[in-house]
C-alpha atoms as one frame of an Amber mdcrd trajectory, in Angstrom:
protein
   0.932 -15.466  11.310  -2.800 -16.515  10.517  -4.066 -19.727  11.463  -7.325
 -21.305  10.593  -8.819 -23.918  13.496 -11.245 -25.482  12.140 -12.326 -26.495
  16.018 -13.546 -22.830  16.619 -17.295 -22.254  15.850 -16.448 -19.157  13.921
 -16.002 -19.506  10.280 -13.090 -19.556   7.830 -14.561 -15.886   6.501 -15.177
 -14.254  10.098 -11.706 -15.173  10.899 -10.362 -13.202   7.466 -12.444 -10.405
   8.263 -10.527 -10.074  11.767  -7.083 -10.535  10.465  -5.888  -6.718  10.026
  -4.218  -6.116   6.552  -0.445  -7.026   7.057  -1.914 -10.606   8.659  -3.930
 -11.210   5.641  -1.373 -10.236   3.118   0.585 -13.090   4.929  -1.922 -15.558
   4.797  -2.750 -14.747   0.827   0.975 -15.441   0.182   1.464 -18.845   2.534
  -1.376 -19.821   0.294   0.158 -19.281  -2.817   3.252 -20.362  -1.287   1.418
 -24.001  -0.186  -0.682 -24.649  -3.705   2.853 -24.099  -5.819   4.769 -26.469
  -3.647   1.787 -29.235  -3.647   1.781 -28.657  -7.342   5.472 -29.164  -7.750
   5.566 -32.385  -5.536   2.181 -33.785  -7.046   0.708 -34.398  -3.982  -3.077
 -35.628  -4.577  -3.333 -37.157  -1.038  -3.268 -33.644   0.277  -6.527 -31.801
   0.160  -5.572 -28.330  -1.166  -8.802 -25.989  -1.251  -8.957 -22.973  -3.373
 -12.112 -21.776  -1.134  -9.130 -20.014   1.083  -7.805 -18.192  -1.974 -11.441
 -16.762  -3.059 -11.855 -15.638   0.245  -8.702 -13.709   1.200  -8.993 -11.986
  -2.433 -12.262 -11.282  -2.011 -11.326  -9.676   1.518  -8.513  -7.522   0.422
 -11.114  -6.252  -2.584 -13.631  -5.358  -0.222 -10.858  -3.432   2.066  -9.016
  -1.862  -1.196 -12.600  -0.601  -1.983 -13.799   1.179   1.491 -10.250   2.984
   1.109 -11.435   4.382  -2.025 -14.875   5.300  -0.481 -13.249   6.614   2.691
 -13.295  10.283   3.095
């Protein structure tokens, strides 16, 4: 399972780019998983931030596109 540590002095998007595909299909859908529960309990005093949602997406375009370039 991905984790993010916000400790480590590598960044939210170098950490995506190292997760191979299976991890980050995992961490796209704990996402989705996390915003629909917050939204179903109403919790504003947890920070949700859609920054993590842009990124994986944006990750898994980038990789679905180099398969299609790909020899």
């Amino acid at each position: 399972m991905a984790q993010f540590s916000p400790t480590d002095n590598v960044t939210l998007e170098d950490q995506i780019k190292s997760l191979a595909n299976d991890e980050l299909l995992d961490f796209w859908e704990e996402t989705q998983f996390l915003a629909k529960m917050l939204n179903q309990e109403n919790q504003e005093e947890i920070p949700y931030n859609p920054e993590y949602e842009r990124l994986i997406l944006q990750e898994l375009q980038l990789r679905s596109c180099m398969k299609t370039l790909a020899p």
